[in-house]
C-alpha positions in Angstrom: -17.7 88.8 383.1 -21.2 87.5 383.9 -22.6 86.7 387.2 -26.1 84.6 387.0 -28.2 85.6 389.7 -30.3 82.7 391.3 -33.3 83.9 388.9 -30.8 82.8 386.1 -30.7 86.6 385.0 -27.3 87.5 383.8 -26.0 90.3 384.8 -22.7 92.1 383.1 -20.2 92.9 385.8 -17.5 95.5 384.2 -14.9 94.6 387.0 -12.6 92.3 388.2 -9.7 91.6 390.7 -9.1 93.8 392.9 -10.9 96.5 391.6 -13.9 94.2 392.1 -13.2 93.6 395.9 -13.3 97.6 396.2 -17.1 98.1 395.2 -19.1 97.3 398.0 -22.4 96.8 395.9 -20.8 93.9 394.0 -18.1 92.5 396.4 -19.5 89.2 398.0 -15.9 88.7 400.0 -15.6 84.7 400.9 -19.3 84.2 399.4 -17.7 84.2 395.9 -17.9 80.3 394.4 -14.5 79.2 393.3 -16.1 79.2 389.5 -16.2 83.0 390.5 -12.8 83.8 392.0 -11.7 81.9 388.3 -13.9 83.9 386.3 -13.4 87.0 388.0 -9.6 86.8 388.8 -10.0 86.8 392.3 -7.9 83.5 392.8 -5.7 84.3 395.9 -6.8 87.2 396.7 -9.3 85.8 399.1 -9.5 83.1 401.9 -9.9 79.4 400.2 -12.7 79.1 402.1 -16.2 79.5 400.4 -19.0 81.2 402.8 -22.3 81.4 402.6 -23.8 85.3 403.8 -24.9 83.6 407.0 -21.6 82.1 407.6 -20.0 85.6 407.0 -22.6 87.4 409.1 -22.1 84.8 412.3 -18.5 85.5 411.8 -18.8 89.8 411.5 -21.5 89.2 414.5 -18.7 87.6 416.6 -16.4 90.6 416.0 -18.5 93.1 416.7 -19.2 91.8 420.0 -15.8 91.8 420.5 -15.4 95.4 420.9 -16.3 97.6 423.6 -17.4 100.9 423.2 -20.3 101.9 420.9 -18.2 104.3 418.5 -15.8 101.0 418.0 -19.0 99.1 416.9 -19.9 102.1 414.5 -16.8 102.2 413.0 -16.8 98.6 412.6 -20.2 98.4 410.6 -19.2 101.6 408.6 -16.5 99.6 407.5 -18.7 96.6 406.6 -20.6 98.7 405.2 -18.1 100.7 402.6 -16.7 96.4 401.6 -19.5 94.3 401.4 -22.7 96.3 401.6 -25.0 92.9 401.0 -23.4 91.6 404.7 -24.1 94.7 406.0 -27.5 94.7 405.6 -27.7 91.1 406.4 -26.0 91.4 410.0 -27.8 94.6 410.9 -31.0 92.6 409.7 -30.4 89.6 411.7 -29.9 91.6 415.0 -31.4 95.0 414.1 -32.9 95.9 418.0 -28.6 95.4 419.2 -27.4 97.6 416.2 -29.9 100.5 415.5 -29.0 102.9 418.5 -24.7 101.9 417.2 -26.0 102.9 413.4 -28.6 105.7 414.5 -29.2 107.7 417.6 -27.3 108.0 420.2 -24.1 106.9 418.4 -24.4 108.4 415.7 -24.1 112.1 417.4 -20.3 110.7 418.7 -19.6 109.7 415.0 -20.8 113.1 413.6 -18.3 114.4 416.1 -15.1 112.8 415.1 -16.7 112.2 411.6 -13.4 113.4 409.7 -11.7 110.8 412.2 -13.4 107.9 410.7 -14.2 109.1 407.5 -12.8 106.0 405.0 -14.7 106.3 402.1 -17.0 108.4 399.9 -20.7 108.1 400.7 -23.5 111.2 399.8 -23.0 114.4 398.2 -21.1 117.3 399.2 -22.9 120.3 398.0 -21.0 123.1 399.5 -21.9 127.2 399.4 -18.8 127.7 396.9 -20.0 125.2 394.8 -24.1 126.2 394.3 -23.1 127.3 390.7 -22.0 123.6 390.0 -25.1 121.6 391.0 -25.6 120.0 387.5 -21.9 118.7 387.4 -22.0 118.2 391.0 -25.2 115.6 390.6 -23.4 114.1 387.8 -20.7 113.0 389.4 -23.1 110.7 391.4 -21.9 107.2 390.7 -25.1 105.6 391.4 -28.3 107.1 389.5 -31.0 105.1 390.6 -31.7 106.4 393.7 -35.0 106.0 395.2 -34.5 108.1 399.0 -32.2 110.7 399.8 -31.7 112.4 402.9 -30.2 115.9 403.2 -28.9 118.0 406.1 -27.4 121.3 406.6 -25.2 120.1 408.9 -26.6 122.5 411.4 -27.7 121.3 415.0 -27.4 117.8 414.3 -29.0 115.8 417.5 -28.6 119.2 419.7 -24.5 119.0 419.2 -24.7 122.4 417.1 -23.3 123.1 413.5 -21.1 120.0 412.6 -20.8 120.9 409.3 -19.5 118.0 407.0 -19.5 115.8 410.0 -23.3 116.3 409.6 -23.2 113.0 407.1 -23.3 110.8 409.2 -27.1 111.8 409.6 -28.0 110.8 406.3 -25.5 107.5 406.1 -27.2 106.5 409.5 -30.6 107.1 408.3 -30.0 105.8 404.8 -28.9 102.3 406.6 -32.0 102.2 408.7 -34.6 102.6 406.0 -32.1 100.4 403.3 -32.8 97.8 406.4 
């Protein structure tokens, strides 16, 4: 399938359907045109309604004010976040001063505590002691290979809460979403 970007640069997009809907880079939710749903088999499988990114991120806006505590607001953008990564960054952009300390500090300490909680999707690189002998597969097995910023941690005293081990992630995901912003 093609997708012409505004530039009128084509741009060949390997997926479709509901595979489609699962890659947060690509998946535009209600933003896709009808001509789009058609060409990408995504008739039905979303709302009628055609959005624009504002529309959807005054919509996500009014949810997340709907919940209460700040770990409930986390998890919520999180799971923007691993759907439609483009709304993401455009809700977080349009009220950045609201949502850095939910994405960042202090939040992010809670999230790093119940981390295998709300752990929904893959996001970073696991490099673990047992596997130091597997770095090259390990970094091949990166989906994305043109990164330009990584952040790493040890895990160890994340925000003064001690060793939180895998639960450290949510460092560099938090991080990662403030400088991506």
């Amino acid at each position: 399938m093609q997708f012409t970007h505004k530039k009128n640069r084509s741009l060949y997009i390997p997926y479709a359907g509901p595979v489609l809907l699962e890659f947060p880079l690509l998946n535009k939710g209600s933003a896709f045109s009808l001509e789009e749903r058609s060409n990408f088999n995504l008739l039905g499988l979303l709302p009628e309604v055609v959005e624009t990114i504002e529309e959807q991120a005054e919509r996500a806006w009014i949810q997340y004010q709907g919940f209460k505590t700040e770990i409930d607001k986390h998890i919520y953008l999180r799971n923007i976040q691993d759907t439609n990564e483009t709304l993401f960054y455009r809700l977080i952009g349009n009220h950045l001063e609201e949502m850095m300390p939910v994405i960042y500090t202090p939040t992010v300490g809670a999230a790093c505590e119940r981390f295998s909680e709300i752990y929904r999707r893959a996001r970073g690189v696991f490099i673990s002691y047992q596997n130091r002998h597997n770095l090259d597969d390990i970094l091949q097995n990166v989906p994305n290979h043109n990164v330009k910023v990584i952040v790493v941690t040890d895990g160890e005293r994340i925000l003064g809460l001690g060793d939180q081990g895998i639960g450290g992630m949510g460092i560099p995901i938090g991080k990662l979403s403030l400088y991506t912003t």
